[in-house]
N, C-alpha and C positions, 0 to 999 in steps of 0.2 A: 159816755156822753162827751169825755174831753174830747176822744176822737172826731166825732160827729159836729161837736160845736169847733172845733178847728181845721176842718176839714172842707174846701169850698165845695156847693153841690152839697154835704149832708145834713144842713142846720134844719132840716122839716124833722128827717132821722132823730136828731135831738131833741127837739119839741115832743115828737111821740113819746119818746123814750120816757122822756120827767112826767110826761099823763100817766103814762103806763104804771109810774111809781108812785101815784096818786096815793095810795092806801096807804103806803110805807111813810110818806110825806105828813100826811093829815091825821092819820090814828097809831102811830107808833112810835109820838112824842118826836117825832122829825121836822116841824113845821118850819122850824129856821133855817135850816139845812135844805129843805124843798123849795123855801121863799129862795131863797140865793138860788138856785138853779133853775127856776121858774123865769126868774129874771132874765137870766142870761137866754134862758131861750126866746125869752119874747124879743128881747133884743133882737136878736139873731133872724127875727120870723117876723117881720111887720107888715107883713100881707095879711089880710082881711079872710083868714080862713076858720074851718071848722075848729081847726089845731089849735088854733090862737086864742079864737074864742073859749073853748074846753079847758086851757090852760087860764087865761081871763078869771075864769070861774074860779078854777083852783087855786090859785093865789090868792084872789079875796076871800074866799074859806083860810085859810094858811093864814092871812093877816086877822082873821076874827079870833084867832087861836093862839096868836102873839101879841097881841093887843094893838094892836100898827088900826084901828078901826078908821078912822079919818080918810085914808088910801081906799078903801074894801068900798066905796061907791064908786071911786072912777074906775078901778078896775072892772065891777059888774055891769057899769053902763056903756064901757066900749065892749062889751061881752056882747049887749044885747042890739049895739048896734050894726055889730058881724051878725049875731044872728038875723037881726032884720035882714042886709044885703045880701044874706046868702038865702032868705027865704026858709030858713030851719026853724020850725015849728017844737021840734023836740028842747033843740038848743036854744030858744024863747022861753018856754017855760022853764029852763033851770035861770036861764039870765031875773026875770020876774021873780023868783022863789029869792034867789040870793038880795035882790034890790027890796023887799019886802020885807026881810030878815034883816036888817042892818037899817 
C-alpha cells in the first residue's frame, strides 16, 4: 500500500487494497490500524466512486468498533451520497443499513 499510496497514477490501487483488507481490519482486532489506512486512502481518492463509497462504509464500521461513534454519520452519509450519484442500488442499501445502525 506504501507503494501505491506514493506512487502517482496508483492511489485507486490503494484504496482497493485497504477494502480488500476489510476482514483483517474489522474482525481481527485491527480496527485502528485499518482507521489509519482507510484514511489515507480516502485522502488520496476524493473522487466520488464506488471505492470510496465501499471504503466510506468501512470506516464508519471501524469507528463503531473504536468508539470514534460522533464521525460514523458523516462518514455513512457521504457513502450514501456516492451511492446516490453513482445510481448503486446495492451500495444504497449498505449506506441505509449503516445510517440506521448508528
Amino acid at each position: 500500500m506504501d507503494f501505491s499510496f506514493g506512487t502517482a497514477g496508483e492511489e485507486l490501487t490503494g484504496l482497493r487494497m485497504v477494502i480488500a483488507l476489510h476482514f483483517l481490519w474489522l474482525f481481527c482486532g485491527h480496527a485502528a490500524e485499518g482507521r489509519v489506512w482507510l484514511e489515507r486512502a480516502l485522502e488520496l481518492n476524493p473522487e466520488p466512486t464506488r471505492e470510496r463509497a465501499e471504503a466510506l462504509g468501512i470506516i464508519a464500521y471501524a469507528l463503531s468498533l473504536t468508539g470514534h461513534a460522533p464521525m460514523i454519520y458523516s462518514y455513512a452519509r457521504e457513502a450514501e451520497a456516492v451511492a446516490h450519484s453513482n445510481e448503486d442500488e446495492d451500495l444504497l442499501a449498505h449506506t441505509v443499513f449503516l445510517l440506521g445502525a448508528y
